[in-house]
TORLOKOL-24199 format. One record per residue (C-alpha): residue in three letters; residue number from 1; x negated, y, z. Coordinates in steps of 0.02 Angstrom, whole numbers, plus 50000, padded with zeros to 5 digits. Each point is the difference from the previous one (the first is absolute). Layout:
N
{ALA; NUM; {X; Y; Z}}
...
END
This chain:
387
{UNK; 1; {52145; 49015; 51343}}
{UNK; 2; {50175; 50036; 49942}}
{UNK; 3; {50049; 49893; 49826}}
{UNK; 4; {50156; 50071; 49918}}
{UNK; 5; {50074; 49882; 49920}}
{UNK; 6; {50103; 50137; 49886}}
{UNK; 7; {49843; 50109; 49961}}
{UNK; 8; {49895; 49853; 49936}}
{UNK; 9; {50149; 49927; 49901}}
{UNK; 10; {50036; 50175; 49931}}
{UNK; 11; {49852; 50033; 49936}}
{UNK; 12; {49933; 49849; 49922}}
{UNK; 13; {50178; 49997; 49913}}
{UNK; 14; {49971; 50175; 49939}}
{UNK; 15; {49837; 49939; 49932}}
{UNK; 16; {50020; 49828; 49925}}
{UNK; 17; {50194; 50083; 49942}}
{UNK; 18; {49916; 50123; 49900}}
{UNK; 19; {49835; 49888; 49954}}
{UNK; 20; {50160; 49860; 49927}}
{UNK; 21; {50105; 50159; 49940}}
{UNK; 22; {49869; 50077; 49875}}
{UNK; 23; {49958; 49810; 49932}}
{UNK; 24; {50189; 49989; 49971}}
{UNK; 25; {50016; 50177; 49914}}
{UNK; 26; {49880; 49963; 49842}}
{UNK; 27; {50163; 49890; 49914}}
{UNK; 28; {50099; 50114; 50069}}
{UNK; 29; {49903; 50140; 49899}}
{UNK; 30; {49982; 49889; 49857}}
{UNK; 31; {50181; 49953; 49997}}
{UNK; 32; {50041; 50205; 50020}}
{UNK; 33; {49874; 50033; 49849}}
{UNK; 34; {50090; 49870; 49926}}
{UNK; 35; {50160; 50055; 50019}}
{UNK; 36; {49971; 50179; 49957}}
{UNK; 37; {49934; 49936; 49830}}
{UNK; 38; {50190; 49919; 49979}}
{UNK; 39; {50051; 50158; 50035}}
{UNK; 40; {49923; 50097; 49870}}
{UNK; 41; {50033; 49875; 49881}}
{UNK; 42; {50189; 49999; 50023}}
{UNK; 43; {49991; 50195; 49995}}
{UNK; 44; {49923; 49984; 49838}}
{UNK; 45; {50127; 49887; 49927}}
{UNK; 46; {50130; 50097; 50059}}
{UNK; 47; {49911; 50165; 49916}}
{UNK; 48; {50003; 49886; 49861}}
{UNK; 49; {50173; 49944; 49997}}
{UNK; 50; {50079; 50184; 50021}}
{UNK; 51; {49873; 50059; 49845}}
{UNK; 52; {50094; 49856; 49916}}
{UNK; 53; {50155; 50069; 50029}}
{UNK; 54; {49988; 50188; 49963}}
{UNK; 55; {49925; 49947; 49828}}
{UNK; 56; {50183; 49888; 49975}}
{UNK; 57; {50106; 50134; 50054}}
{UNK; 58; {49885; 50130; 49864}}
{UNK; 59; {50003; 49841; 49869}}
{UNK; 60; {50213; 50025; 50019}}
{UNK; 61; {49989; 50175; 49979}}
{UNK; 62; {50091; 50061; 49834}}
{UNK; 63; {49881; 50047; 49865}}
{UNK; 64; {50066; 50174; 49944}}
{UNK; 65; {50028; 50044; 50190}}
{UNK; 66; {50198; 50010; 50000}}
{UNK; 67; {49997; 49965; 50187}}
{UNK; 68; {49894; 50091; 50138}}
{UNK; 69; {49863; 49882; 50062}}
{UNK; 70; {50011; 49974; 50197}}
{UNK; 71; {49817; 49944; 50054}}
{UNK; 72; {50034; 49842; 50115}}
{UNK; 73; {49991; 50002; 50182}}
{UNK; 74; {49941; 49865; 50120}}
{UNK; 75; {50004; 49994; 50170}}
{UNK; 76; {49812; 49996; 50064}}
{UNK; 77; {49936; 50038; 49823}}
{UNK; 78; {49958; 50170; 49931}}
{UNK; 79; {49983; 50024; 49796}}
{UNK; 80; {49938; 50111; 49876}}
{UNK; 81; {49969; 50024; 49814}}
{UNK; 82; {49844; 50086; 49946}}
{UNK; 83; {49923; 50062; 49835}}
{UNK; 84; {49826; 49988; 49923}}
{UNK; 85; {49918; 50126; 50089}}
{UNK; 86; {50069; 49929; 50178}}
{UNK; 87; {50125; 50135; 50015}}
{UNK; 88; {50158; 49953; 50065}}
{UNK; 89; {50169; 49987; 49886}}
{UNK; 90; {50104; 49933; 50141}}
{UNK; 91; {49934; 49948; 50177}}
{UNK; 92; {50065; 49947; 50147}}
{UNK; 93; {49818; 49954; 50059}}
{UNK; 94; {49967; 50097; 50175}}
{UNK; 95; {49806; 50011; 49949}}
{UNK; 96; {49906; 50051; 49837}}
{UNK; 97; {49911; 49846; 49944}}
{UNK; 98; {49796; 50012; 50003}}
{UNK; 99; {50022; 49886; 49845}}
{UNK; 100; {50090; 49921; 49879}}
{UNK; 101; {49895; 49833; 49976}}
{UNK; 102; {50111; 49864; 49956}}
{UNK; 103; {50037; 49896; 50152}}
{UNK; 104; {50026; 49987; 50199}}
{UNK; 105; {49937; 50150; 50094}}
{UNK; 106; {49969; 50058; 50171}}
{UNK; 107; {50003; 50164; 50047}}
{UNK; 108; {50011; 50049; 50202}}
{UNK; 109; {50165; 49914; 50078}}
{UNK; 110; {50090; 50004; 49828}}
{UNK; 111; {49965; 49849; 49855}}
{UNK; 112; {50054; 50038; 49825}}
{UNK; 113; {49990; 49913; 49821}}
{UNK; 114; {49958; 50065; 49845}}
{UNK; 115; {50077; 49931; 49832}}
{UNK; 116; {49959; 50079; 49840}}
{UNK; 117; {50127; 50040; 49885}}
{UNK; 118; {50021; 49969; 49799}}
{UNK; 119; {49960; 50187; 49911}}
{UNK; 120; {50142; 50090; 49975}}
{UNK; 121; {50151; 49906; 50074}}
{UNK; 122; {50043; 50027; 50170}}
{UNK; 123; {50044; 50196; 49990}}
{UNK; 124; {49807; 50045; 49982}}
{UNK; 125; {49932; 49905; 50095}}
{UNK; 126; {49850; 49889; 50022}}
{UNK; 127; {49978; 49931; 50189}}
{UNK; 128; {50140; 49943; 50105}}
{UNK; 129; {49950; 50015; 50199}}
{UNK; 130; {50078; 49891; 50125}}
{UNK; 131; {49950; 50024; 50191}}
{UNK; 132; {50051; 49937; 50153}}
{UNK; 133; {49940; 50042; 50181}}
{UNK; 134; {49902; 49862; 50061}}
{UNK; 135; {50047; 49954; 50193}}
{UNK; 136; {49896; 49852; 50076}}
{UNK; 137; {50059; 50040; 50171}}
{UNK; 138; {50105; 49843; 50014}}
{UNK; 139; {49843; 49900; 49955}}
{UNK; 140; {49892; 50087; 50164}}
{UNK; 141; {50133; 49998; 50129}}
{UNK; 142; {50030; 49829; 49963}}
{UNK; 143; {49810; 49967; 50032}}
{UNK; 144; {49985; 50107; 50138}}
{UNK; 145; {50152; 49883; 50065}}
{UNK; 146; {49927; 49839; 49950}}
{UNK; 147; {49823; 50083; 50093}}
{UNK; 148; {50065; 50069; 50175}}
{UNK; 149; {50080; 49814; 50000}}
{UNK; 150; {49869; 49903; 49975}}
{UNK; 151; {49896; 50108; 50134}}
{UNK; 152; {50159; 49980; 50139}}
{UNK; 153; {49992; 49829; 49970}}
{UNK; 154; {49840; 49968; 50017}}
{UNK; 155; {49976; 50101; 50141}}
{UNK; 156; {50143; 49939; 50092}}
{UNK; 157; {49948; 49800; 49962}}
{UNK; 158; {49803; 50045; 50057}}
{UNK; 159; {50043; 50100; 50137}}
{UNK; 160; {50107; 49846; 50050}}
{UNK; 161; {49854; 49875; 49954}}
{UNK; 162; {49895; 50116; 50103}}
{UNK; 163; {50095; 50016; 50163}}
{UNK; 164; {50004; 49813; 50007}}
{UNK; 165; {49840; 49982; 49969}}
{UNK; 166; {49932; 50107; 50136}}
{UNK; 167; {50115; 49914; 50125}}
{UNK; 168; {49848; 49867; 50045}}
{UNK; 169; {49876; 50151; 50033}}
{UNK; 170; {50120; 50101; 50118}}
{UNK; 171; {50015; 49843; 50084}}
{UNK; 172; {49805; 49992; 50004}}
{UNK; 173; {50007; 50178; 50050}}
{UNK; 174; {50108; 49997; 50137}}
{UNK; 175; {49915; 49853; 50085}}
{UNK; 176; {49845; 50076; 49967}}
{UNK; 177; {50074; 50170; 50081}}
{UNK; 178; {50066; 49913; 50147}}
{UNK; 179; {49825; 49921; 50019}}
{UNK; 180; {49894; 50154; 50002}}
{UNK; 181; {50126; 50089; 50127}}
{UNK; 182; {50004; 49836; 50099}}
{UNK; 183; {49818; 50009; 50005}}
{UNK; 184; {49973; 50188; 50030}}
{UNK; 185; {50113; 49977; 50155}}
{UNK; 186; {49891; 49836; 50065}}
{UNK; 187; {49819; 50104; 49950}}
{UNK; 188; {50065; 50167; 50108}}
{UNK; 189; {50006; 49902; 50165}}
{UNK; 190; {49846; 49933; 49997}}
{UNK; 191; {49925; 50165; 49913}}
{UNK; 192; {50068; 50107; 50150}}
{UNK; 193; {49916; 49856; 50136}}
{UNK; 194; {49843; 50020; 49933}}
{UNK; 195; {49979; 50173; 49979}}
{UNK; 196; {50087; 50040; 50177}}
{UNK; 197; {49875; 49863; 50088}}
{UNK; 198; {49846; 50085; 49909}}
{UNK; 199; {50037; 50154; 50066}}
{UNK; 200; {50056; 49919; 50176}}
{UNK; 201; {49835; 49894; 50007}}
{UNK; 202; {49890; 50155; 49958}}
{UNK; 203; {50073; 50098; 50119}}
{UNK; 204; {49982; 49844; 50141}}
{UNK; 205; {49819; 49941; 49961}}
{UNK; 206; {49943; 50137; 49893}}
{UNK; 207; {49948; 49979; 49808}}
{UNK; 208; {49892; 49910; 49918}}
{UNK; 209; {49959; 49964; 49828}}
{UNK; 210; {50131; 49886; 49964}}
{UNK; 211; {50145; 50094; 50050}}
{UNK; 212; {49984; 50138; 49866}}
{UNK; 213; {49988; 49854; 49881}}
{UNK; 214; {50152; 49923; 50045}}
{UNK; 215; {50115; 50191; 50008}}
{UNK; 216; {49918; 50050; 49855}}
{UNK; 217; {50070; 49813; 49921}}
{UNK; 218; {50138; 50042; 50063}}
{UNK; 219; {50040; 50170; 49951}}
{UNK; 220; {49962; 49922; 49807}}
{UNK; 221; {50127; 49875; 50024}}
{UNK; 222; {50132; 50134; 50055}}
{UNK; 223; {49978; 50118; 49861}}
{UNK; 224; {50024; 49846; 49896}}
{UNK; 225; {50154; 49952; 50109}}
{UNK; 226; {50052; 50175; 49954}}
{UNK; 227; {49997; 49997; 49819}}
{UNK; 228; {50096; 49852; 49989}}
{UNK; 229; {50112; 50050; 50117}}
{UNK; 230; {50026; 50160; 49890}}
{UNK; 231; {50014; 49907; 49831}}
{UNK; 232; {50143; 49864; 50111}}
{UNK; 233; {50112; 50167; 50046}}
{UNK; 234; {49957; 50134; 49874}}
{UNK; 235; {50156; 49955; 49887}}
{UNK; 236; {50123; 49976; 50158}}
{UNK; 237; {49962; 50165; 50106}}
{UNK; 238; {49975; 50181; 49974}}
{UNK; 239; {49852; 50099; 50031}}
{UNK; 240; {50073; 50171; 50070}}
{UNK; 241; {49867; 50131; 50000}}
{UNK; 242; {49944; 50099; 50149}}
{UNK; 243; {49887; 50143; 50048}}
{UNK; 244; {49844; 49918; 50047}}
{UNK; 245; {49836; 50082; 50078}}
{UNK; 246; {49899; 49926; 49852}}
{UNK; 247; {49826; 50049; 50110}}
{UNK; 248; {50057; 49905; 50126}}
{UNK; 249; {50071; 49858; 49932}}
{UNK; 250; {49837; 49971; 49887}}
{UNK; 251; {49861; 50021; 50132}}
{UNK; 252; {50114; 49864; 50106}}
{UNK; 253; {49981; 49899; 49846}}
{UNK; 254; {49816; 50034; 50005}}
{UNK; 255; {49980; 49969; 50170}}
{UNK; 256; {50094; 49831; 49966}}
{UNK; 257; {49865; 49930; 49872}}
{UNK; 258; {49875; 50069; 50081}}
{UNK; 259; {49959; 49829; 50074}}
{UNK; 260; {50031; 49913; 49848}}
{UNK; 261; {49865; 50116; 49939}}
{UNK; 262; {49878; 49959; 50137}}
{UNK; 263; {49980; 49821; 49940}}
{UNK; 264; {49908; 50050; 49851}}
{UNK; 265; {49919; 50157; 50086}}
{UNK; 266; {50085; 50099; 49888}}
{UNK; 267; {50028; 50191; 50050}}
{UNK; 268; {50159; 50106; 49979}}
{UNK; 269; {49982; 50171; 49972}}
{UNK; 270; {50143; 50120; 50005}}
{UNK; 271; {50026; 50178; 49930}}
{UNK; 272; {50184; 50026; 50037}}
{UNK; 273; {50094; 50162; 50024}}
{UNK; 274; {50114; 50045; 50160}}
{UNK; 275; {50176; 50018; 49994}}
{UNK; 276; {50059; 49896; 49824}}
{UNK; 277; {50154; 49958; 49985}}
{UNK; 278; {50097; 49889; 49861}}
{UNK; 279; {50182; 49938; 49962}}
{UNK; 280; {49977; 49811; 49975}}
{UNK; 281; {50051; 49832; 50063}}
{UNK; 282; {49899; 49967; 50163}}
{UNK; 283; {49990; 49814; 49941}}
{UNK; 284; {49965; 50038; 49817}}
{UNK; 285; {49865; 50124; 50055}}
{UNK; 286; {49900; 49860; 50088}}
{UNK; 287; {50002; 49881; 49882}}
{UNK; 288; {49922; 50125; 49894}}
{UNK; 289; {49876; 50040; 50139}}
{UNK; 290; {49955; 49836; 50068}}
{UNK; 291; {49969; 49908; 49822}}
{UNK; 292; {49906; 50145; 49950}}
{UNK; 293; {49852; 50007; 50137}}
{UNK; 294; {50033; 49801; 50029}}
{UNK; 295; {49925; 49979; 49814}}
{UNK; 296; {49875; 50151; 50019}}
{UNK; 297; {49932; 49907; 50158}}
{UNK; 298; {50016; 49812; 49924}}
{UNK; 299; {49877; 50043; 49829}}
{UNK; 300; {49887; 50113; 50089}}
{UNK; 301; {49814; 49939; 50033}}
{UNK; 302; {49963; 49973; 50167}}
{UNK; 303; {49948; 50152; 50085}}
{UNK; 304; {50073; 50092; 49873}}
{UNK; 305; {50123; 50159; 50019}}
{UNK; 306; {50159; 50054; 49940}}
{UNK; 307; {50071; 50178; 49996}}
{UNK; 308; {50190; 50040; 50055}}
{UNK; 309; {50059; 50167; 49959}}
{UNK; 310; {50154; 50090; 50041}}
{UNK; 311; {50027; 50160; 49917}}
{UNK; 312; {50148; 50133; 50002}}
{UNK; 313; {49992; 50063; 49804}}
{UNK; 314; {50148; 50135; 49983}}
{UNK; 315; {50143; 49904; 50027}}
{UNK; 316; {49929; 49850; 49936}}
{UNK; 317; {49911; 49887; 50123}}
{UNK; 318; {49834; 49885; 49939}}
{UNK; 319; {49972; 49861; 50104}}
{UNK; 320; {49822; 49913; 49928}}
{UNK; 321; {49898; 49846; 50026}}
{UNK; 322; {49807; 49957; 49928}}
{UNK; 323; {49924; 49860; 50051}}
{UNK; 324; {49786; 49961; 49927}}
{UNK; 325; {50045; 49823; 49970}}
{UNK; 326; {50012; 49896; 49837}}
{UNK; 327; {50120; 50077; 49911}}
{UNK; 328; {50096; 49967; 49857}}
{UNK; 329; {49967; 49899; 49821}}
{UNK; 330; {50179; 50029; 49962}}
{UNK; 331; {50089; 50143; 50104}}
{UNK; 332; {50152; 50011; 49886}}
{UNK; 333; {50046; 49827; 50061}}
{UNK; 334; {49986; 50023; 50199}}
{UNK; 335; {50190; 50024; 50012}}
{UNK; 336; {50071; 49833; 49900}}
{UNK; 337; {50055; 49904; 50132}}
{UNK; 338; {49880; 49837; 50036}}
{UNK; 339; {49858; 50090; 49915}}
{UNK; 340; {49852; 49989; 50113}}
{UNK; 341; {49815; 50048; 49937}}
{UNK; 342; {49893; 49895; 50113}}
{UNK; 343; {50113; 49837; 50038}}
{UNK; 344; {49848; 49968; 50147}}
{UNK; 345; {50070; 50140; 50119}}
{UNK; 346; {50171; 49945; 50024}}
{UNK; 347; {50183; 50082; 49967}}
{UNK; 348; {50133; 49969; 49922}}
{UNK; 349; {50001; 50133; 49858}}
{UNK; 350; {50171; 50073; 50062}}
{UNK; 351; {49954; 50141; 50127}}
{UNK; 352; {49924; 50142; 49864}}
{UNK; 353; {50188; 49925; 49884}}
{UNK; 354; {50113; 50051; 50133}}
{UNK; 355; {49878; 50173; 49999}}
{UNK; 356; {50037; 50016; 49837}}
{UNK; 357; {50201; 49959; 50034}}
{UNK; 358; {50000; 50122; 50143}}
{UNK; 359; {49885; 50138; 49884}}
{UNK; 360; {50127; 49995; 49848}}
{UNK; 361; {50156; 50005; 50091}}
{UNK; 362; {49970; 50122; 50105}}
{UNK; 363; {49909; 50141; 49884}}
{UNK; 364; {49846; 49986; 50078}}
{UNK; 365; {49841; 50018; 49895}}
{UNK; 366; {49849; 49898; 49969}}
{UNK; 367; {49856; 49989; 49925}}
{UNK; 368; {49854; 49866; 50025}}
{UNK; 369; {49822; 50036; 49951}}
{UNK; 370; {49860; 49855; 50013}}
{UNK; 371; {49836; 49951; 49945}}
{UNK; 372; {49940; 49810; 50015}}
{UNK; 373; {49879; 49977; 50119}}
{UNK; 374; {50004; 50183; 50078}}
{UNK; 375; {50176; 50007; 50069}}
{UNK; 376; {50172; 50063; 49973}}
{UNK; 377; {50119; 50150; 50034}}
{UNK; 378; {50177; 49978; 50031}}
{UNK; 379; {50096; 50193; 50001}}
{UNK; 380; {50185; 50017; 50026}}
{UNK; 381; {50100; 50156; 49994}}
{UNK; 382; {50139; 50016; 50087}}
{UNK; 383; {50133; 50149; 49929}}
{UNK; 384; {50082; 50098; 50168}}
{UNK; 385; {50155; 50121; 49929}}
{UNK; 386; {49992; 50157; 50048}}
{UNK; 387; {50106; 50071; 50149}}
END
């Protein structure tokens, strides 16, 4: 019953953020494609320039070789002279070539440019290699930059969007909250009244057929009353566990619906070992308990019968219920919360969700088996450590 205000704004943030943020990174791809062509070409022009200017310094070389030749250096730029048969005269290049097309060339992290030479007048040779080693890191931190930005942003300007936006429903929420508890508090006087005077009149003028009527009403209403009270507190308190005698505690529970049971003529039967104990929540446990046999009992047939079974498995306990009733068209739904197969017998479709709560936070296995029109099973396993 709880709205956080934070959680909601958080996460649609984090979903319309990244939703906005992919949108937004297609020009931001585009414009890094784009740029990393730029790149290349300005690596290639500068390949080009630097093949330019080895062939000037070799065109200023005296013809009958008076002088020793020193091959030109460059910063950055590698160079080499090679002859016909792609052997190297003079290289500087810190890779052998794959080939001596004229051109631009790639090869691994390095780019290189091949000029051929006139026959005969560079010192033998007949390719002149240029390379370079190509480093577009600049280009993808800069667009990792410009992307972490643009997700921050939008995050932080949705989140903000968000958490205003959900101010009106924790409004709603809290009214709503105070409402139910408000209500819970006026339902439990009058609850307690009626089931007190039942028994009080019973045991004055004796019973009658009305009287199980109205307890068994009212024992209906109060495991209702329960399960809202549970969903009201369940985020504010803790749940300590305790070593409870589970036989105990569930035949009580039997004994309690018992008269619910009656209305309908339907019989309980019980197969339930002695002496079963299990670490759990005292509240918890009867929630899981009470909604279980109040739902076996509300869609079984009249006169029909449902099984309870309490079994000590190893250290694992199995606690079961079967009811013959109508059973399921969709089991895998009977734990959304407001789900409720047959509308016509009342509920609220929250008791078997806070079940399911319960089930999944505290380890406890379940599995549900049913068959429209012949019944259902409901089996939950509950794991005791070994001492």
């Amino acid at each position: 019953m709880i709205f956080d205000k934070r959680r909601f704004a958080l996460k649609y943030a984090l979903i319309y953020g990244s939703i906005v943020g992919v949108v937004m990174l297609v020009p931001l791809m585009v414009y890094t494609r784009l740029m990393l062509g730029i790149h290349e070409a300005k690596t290639q022009n500068a390949l080009m320039e630097q093949a330019r200017n080895i062939v000037l310094q070799m065109e200023s070389y005296p013809a009958d070789g008076s002088e020793p030749f020193r091959f030109p250096r460059y910063a950055g730029f590698q160079g080499g002279l090679y002859d016909a048969n792609m052997r190297p005269v003079f290289t500087l290049v810190p890779f052998t070539p794959p080939g001596f097309a004229p051109g631009y060339h790639t090869h691994g992290d390095y780019r290189y440019y091949v000029l051929p030479l006139p026959e005969g007048r560079y010192f033998g040779a007949r390719y002149l290699v240029v390379s370079t080693r190509y480093d577009p890191s600049g280009i993808y931190l800069v667009a990792l930059l410009v992307a972490g930005g643009i997700f921050a942003t939008l995050l932080l300007l949705t989140w903000a969007v968000f958490r205003n936006f959900a101010r009106p429903f924790e409004e709603v929420n809290r009214r709503l909250d105070d409402f139910i508890k408000d209500s819970m508090h006026e339902i439990n006087t009058p609850l307690s009244i009626i089931q007190v005077n039942a028994d009080l009149f019973a045991r004055k003028y004796g019973s009658n057929r009305y009287i199980p009527r109205i307890k068994a009403a009212a024992k209906t209403l109060a495991t209702i009353y329960n399960d809202m009270d549970y969903l009201v507190k369940k985020e504010r308190m803790t749940y300590p566990k305790e070593r409870i005698d589970f036989t105990k505690f569930l035949l009580e529970r039997v004994d309690y619906f018992r008269e619910v049971a009656s209305l309908k003529e339907v019989a309980i039967e019980t197969e339930v070992d002695a002496g079963v104990f299990v670490e759990f929540n005292p509240v918890r446990l009867q929630r899981i308990v009470d909604n279980t046999l109040s739902n076996a009992i509300k869609y079984s047939h009249e006169k029909g019968r449902v099984r309870v079974r309490l079994l000590q498995k190893g250290d694992d306990v199995l606690f079961e219920v079967a009811d013959e009733g109508v059973g399921m068209k969709e089991p895998g739904r009977v734990f959304e919360r407001f789900y409720r197969e047959d509308r016509d017998r009342g509920g609220f479709g929250i008791g078997l969700h806070i079940v399911k709560q319960i089930v999944e936070r505290e380890g406890v296995g379940i599995e549900v088996a049913s068959t429209y029109g012949e019944g259902s099973r409901f089996t939950y396993t509950f794991h005791n450590k070994s001492e």
